[in-house]
C-alpha angles and dihedrals in degrees: 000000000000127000122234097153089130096047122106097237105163121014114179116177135195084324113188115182118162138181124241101223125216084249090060082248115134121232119211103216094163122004112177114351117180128178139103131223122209126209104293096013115148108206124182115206110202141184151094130314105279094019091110112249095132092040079061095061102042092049080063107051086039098233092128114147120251087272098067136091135178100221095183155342123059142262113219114199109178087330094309118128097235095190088069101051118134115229087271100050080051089061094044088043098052122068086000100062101002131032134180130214102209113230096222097050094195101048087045091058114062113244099218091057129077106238092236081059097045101050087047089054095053092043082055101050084055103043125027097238135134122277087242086051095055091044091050092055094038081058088059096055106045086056084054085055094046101242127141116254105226088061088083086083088054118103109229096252082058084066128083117228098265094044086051086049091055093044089060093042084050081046092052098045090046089106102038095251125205095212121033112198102202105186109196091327097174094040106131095023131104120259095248094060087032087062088043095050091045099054089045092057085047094057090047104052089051090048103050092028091247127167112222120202096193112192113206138158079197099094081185092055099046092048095059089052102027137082099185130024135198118193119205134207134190098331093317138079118264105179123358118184146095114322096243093045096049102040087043096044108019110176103179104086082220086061090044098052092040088056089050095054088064120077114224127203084228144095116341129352110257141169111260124229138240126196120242129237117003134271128288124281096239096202086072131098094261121199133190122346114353107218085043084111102060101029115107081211102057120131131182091283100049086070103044104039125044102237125257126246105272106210102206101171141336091297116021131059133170137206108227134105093237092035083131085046100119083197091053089086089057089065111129123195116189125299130255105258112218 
């Protein structure tokens, strides 16, 4: 396998896509991502429902809906400028450099085609070959997957939900990408085939020098497969840094309650927490930190000034006003009732 670790793969810098909303209001989905991936990085990308973590992707591989406009900040691909690509550039951008792993397997695979049909079709569209040629390497990679072969002739519906996820993970890999976008991949599946499928995918990605941006809202899930995690809230970025630095010293009160929602085997019994209220209705005129409603640690300015990038170390930063605060970790929300 060859080494890039070294090599600038993703930059994404102060990104701002919103929605235009029936009403004429304007929904801030991201307003102002920042972060980079290298060659082989393995990024999570955590955070509630809404918070846009999936308008993110799809910002990257360019498939938003009409309604939606990038009003600032740039996605650099290689070096490429991915916000000006033609419609050409889009077919030779997508699959080839970067790939997705839909998040709802069934409703990703179309129902009237056998799956051997549809990944050949995909590997086609992407490389002038004969139909025997594409069978023959969607073959290969369904043994890689670990699926029967035989299974190509199989309708989607014929394919239990662990099998469908592992034809879309085959799908994803057909043109060798060098970035695989997997959104919720395990979602719907029991823990035992979720841990299966995501070593697979681990494996995969070492042996053929992948980068993975694995969005989650699992922060135990991104832990056992990233090396670095961002955690979204509410269109903006809430703590950025290594996986170890920012799980073991979280210093955003939205990481910390989100670690303390999950049991671990670990240490002490202890209640677990659940954040109180909902998150914010981003078509709304937002001031001031978002999560400050809902934060036990809130003061006057948390409401008024979005706070400023706290740069903690080399490689994690938060965005809170007391990210420096040693008492912030001992934060509590309210417990989980029985």
């Amino acid at each position: 396998m060859t080494t890039h670790a070294n090599t600038s793969l993703l930059e994404i810098e102060n990104l701002r896509m919103y929605y235009r909303l029936a009403s004429g209001a304007v929904l801030k989905a991201i307003d102002g991502v920042t972060f980079s991936m290298k060659r082989g990085d393995k990024l999570g990308l955590v955070g509630e429902s809404g918070c846009g973590k999936t308008s993110l992707a799809m910002t990257i591989l360019g498939l938003l809906p009409e309604n939606a406009r990038v009003f600032g900040g740039k996605i650099l691909f290689e070096g490429d400028d991915v916000l000006g690509f033609s419609t050409r550039q889009w077919k030779d951008f997508r699959w080839k450099k970067v790939s997705m792993i839909f998040q709802a397997a069934m409703n990703a695979l179309d129902p009237v085609y056998r799956v051997g049909k549809q990944l050949s079709d995909v590997y086609r569209l992407h490389h002038e070959c004969p139909k025997e040629e594409a069978m023959e390497h969607v073959k290969s990679l369904f043994k890689i997957m670990g699926l029967p072969v035989s299974r190509m002739n199989s309708y989607p519906h014929q394919l239990s939900g662990g099998m469908k996820q592992r034809v879309i993970i085959a799908m994803s890999l057909l043109c060798n990408p060098s970035l695989v976008i997997a959104d919720e991949m395990t979602t719907g599946l029991d823990v035992i085939i979720q841990d299966q499928i995501m070593r697979e995918i681990s494996s995969l990605i070492e042996q053929m020098g992948l980068s993975i941006l694995l969005v989650s809202h699992d922060v135990s899930l991104v832990t056992e497969v990233c090396r670095k995690i961002l955690v979204m809230y509410g269109g903006k970025m809430a703590e950025y840094g290594d996986i170890g630095d920012v799980f073991f010293e979280p210093s955003h009160p939205y990481t910390i309650g989100l670690i303390n929602a999950f049991p671990s085997i670990r240490g002490p019994n202890k209640s677990l927490e659940a954040l109180p209220g909902a998150p914010p209705n981003l078509a709304t005129n937002l001031a001031g930190c978002r999560f400050a409603p809902r934060c036990p640690r809130r003061e006057g300015l948390c409401e008024k000034e979005d706070p400023p990038a706290v740069q903690l170390s080399d490689n994690h930063m938060s965005f809170c006003y007391f990210a420096k605060d040693p008492n912030l970790k001992n934060i509590r929300f309210g417990e989980i009732s029985d």
